[in-house]
C-alpha positions, 0 to 999 in steps of 0.5 A: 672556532669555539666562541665562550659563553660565560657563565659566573658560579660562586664556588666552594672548595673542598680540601681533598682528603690527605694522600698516602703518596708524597705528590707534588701539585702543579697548577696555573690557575689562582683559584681558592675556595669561594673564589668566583670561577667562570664555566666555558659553555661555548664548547663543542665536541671534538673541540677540548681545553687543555693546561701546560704543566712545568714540573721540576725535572723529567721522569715523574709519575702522573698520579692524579687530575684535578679540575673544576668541571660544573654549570649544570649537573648532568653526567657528560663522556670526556675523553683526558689526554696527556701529551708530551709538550716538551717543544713549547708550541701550540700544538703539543706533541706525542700522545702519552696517554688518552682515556675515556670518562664520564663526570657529573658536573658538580658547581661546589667541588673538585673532579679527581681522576686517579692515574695512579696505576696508569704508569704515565711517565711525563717529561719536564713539560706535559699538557693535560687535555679534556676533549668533550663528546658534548656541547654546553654545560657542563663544562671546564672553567677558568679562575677570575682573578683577572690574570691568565699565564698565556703559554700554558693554556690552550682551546682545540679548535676546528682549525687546531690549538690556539692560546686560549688568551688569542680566544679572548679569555682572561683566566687560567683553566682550573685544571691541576697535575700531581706528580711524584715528588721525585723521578720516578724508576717507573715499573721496570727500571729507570726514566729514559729517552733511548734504548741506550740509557737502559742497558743490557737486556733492557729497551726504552718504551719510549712513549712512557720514557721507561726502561723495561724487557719483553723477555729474559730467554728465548723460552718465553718468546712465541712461534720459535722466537729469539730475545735479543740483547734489548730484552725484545722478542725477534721473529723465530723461523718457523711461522709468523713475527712472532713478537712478544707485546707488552702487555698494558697492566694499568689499572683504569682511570678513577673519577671521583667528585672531592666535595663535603660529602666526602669521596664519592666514585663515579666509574672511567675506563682507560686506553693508552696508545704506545 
């Protein structure tokens, strides 16, 4: 069980630069620029924190994570998963996104992640998890203003998600979301939870909640398959399945440190599980 060490860091924030997009910020935490935040070095790998997002209604696009990651100044691997948490328990539910990053801890400013390109589609109420590879510093940190909202922050354990309040801490995880502003039609048709919702010659990827096609004729389908009504290829009767797959043409996931220097990229690669 992950027993937080604190550690105080006076820290200054800098404001992102303005972005093309019209994103929507969701976030728990109360930090402002010089506020005190607290770096939890009690971590362990394997062991993660992670934040509960509510955003306005379902459908959205992730666009981009914020969080304060600092304590010391070396590069560490993370691993960032995004769960659909629509079920409100400890423990959150299908995984709708999971990829790899390196970070260089930064006491003065904020990390971003860029998951513009990624395609996540989240429900009304997501959670964003950093699980680390590592123990110690550098770490993710909680605000100090001396309040924590309990249902929306979470420390992965040896035994399983926990409220981090019943681990004893009294701070929101300086960890923020940003979604489209509206709902988004997704890369080939609109928000779903079914094949229903999606009509004729369409299915729904249910994992990312988009209505999308593998085919429009039994041409582009392998080995003599056929493209059903939903837009799928079926096994065809001359070889092996067949199936057509969709292929994952999301760009990879791109950290950045948002100090006074400006913009400054450091490199992530991305996987996403179906």
């Amino acid at each position: 069980m992950l027993l937080p060490r604190l550690v105080l860091a006076c820290v200054v924030l800098a404001a992102s630069a303005s972005s093309a997009r019209a994103d929507l910020e969701l976030k728990n935490d109360g930090f402002v620029s010089g506020a005190q935040a607290t770096f939890q070095t009690g971590f362990v790998a394997d062991e993660a924190g992670a934040v509960r997002f509510v955003a306005p209604t379902a459908g959205r696009r992730l666009t981009k994570v914020q969080l304060l990651f600092g304590g010391a100044a070396t590069m560490k691997a993370l691993t960032i998963k995004i769960f659909d948490d629509s079920a409100g328990t400890d423990a959150p539910g299908n995984e709708l996104y999971m990829g790899d990053i390196e970070l260089t801890g930064a006491d003065n400013a904020m990390q971003e992640l860029d998951l513009s390109q990624a395609n996540v589609f989240v429900p009304a109420q997501f959670r964003v998890a950093f699980i680390f590879q590592h123990a110690g510093a550098p770490s993710i940190a909680n605000d100090a203003d001396g309040t924590i909202m309990s249902e929306r922050n979470f420390i992965l354990t040896a035994t399983g998600w926990k409220k981090s309040s019943a681990l004893g801490l009294t701070g929101d995880w300086v960890i923020r979301a940003f979604v489209t502003d509206s709902p988004d039609a997704g890369p080939s048709g609109n928000f779903c939870d079914t094949d229903s919702e999606c009509g004729n010659g369409r299915y729904c990827d249910v994992p990312h909640h988009a209505c999308k096609h593998d085919c429009q004729g039994d041409s582009e389908c392998p080995n003599n398959g056929r493209c059903d009504d939903t837009g799928r290829c079926t096994a065809g009767g001359g070889g092996d399945d067949g199936g057509c797959r969709a292929t994952d043409t999301g760009g990879p996931a791109t950290a950045a440190i948002l100090g006074l220097a400006g913009l400054v990229i450091i490199f992530g690669s991305r996987r996403r599980r179906a």
